[in-house]
N, C-alpha and C positions, 0 to 999 in steps of 0.2 A: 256654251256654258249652260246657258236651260235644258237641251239635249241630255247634257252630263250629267247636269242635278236630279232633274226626271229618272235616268236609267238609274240614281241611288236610290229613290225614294220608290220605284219600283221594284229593287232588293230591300226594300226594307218589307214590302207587304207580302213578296214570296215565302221568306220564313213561317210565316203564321199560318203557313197553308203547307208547310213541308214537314212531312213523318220525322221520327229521328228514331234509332234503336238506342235503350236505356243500356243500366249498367247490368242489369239481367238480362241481355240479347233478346229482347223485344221489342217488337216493332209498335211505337205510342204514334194511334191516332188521332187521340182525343185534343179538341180545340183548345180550351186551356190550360194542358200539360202542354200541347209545343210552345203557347204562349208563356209561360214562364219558365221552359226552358229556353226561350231564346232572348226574354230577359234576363235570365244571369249570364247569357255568353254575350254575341255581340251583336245585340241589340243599340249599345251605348256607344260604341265605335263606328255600327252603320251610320246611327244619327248626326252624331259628329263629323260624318265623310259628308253627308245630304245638308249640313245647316245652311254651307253656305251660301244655299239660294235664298235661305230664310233672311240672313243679312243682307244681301244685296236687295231684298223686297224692301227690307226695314229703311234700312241706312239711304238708297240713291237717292231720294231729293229733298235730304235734311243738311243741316247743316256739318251735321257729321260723317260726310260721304268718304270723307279722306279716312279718318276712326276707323266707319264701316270698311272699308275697301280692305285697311291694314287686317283687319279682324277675320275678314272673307280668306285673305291670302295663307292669315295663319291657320285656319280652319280646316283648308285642305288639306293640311301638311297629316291629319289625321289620316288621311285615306292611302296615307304609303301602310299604316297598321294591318289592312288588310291586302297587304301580301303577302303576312303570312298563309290567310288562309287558302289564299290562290297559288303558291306552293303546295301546299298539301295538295292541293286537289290538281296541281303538275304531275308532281310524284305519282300519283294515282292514275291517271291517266297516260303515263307514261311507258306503262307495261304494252299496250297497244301499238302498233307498230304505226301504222297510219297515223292517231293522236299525234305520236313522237313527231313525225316527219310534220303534219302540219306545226307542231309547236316550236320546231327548229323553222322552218321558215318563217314563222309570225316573229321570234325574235331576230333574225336577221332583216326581215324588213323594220322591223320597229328600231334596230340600230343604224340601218342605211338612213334612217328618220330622221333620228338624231344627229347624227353627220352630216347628215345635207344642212341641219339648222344650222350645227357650228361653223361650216365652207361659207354659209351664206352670211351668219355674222361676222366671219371674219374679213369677209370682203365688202360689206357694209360698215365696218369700225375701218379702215383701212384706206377707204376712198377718200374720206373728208381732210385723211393727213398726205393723201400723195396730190392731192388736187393744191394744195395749200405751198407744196413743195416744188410747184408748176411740173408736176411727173403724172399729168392727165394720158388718159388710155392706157397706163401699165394693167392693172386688176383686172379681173376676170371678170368684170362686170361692165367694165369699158372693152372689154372683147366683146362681149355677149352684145352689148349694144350697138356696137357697128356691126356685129352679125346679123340681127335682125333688122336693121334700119331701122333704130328709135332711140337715137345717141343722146348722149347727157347735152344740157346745155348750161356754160359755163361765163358765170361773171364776180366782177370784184365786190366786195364787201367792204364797206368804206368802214362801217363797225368792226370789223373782227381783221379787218385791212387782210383777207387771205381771199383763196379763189374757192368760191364755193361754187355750187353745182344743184340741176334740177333737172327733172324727168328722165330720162332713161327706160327702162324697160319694166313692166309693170311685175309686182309682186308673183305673180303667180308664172311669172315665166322666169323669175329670178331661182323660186323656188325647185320649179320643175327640173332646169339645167343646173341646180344643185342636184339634186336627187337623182339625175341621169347620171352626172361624172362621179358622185358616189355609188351607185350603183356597178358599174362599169371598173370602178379600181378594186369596188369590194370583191369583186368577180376575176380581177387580174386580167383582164380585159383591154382596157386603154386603151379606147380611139384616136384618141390624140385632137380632136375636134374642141374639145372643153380640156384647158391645159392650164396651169398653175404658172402664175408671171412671177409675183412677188418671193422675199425668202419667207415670207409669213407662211405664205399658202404651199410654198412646197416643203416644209416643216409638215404642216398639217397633213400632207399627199401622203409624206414617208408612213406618218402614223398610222394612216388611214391605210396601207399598204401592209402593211404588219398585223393590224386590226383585221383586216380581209384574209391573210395569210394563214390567220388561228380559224377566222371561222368557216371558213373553206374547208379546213380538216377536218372540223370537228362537224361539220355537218355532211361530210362525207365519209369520214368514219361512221358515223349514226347510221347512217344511210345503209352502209354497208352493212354493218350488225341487222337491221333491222330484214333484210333480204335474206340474212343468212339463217337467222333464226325461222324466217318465214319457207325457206328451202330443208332446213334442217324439222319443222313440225311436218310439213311433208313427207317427208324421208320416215319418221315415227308413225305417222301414219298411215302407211305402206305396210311396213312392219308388223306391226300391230293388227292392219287387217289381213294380211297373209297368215299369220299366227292362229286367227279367229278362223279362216278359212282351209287350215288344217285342222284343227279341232274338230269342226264339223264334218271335215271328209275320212278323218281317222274313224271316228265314233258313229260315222253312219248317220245322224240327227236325221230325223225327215223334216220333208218341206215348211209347214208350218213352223215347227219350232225353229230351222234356219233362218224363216224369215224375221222371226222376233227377235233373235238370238244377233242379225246386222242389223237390224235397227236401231235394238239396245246399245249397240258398240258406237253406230253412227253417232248416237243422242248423246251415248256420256261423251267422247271425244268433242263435240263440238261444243256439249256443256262449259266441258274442263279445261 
């Protein structure tokens, strides 16, 4: 969370040091026209994405930790506003074929992300009711533990009169073997090594199966596009220098001006 707050309060001091072109296509780089243009835009929504390190400074060892915390949590909810401007700057970035291809992978990892969270919460909200129901070892997490050799261990609860359960496999291996058997179904893949027991979790599979099905295409479509247009400015630019290199041999040019004459073409073409 310091990491996170830092890298906002580090967009907050880039702006006052970034050009901007006005509404007469001029490039402003005077210190305090960017500063007050980046007080009427979003200066006010950075802030509000960055406060809430400022509450967690305020609030953690008062008596209003709880206040503070609630006030932290709503705080952030500001910092979904600037996705707009990180669309924009998708969109823009987008025309580039490479940009594309990286931003199609960052969003499929960042959904395989998200996925391995809900596999993992689901078999974490799930344990405590089958454990209770004496239906230990069903979940994928009493799989994973007898697979690694570091099994739950299970005793009665005189208070809650059910069977509850302790240790197993630690956080970071619970996570990782989510993220592997989402990764793997998102891919259509399916080793069959990390396998869904419960109906909960093979609910979840089907989803997750369908969910990998769409973005499989559509990051293979892209793909594809992305190759095609990059074969096909190839292709224009073949074209285009055979054009230039009849010109020159029709007309006779000599050497010097030939050689201006494909550099010129080089330049704009790689400009453009």
């Amino acid at each position: 969370d310091l990491i996170e707050a830092l890298l906002f309060l580090l967009d907050i001091a880039i702006p006052f040091r970034t050009t901007y072109v006005n509404k007469h296509a001029a490039i402003v780089s005077h210190t305090s026209k960017i500063a007050i243009h980046y007080f009427k835009g979003w200066f006010l929504i950075d802030m509000l994405a960055a406060s809430p390190l400022f509450f967690d400074i305020i609030f953690r060892n008062t008596s209003m930790g709880t206040t503070g915390s609630n006030v932290m949590s709503l705080m952030k909810t500001f910092r979904l506003f600037r996705l707009l401007r990180v669309a924009r700057k998708i969109d823009r970035y987008s025309e580039y074929g490479a940009a594309a291809l990286f931003l199609l992978m960052l969003a499929f990892v960042l959904t395989a992300h998200w996925m391995a969270c809900g596999f993992y919460f689901l078999g974490k909200t799930e344990k405590p009711r089958l454990d209770s129901e004496n239906r230990q070892g069903i979940g994928w997490l009493d799989n994973l533990a007898d697979t690694i050799r570091q099994p739950y261990i299970y005793y009665y609860n005189d208070l809650t009169m059910k069977n509850d359960s302790f240790g197993g496999p630690t956080v970071l291996d619970r996570y990782i073997t989510s993220l592997y058997f989402i990764f793997s179904s998102l891919a259509q893949v399916g080793f069959g090594n990390v396998a869904p027991s419960t109906v909960a979790e093979k609910n979840f599979t089907i989803f997750i199966m369908i969910i990998g099905a769409l973005l499989y295409a559509t990051i293979f479509g892209n793909v594809t596009a992305i190759f095609n247009r990059l074969y096909s400015g190839a292709q224009r630019y073949g074209v285009q220098r055979g054009r230039v290199a009849e010109f020159i041999k029709f007309h006779q040019i000599p050497n010097p001006l030939r050689q201006r004459l494909e550099e010129y073409f080089k330049h704009a073409w790689n400009y453009s």
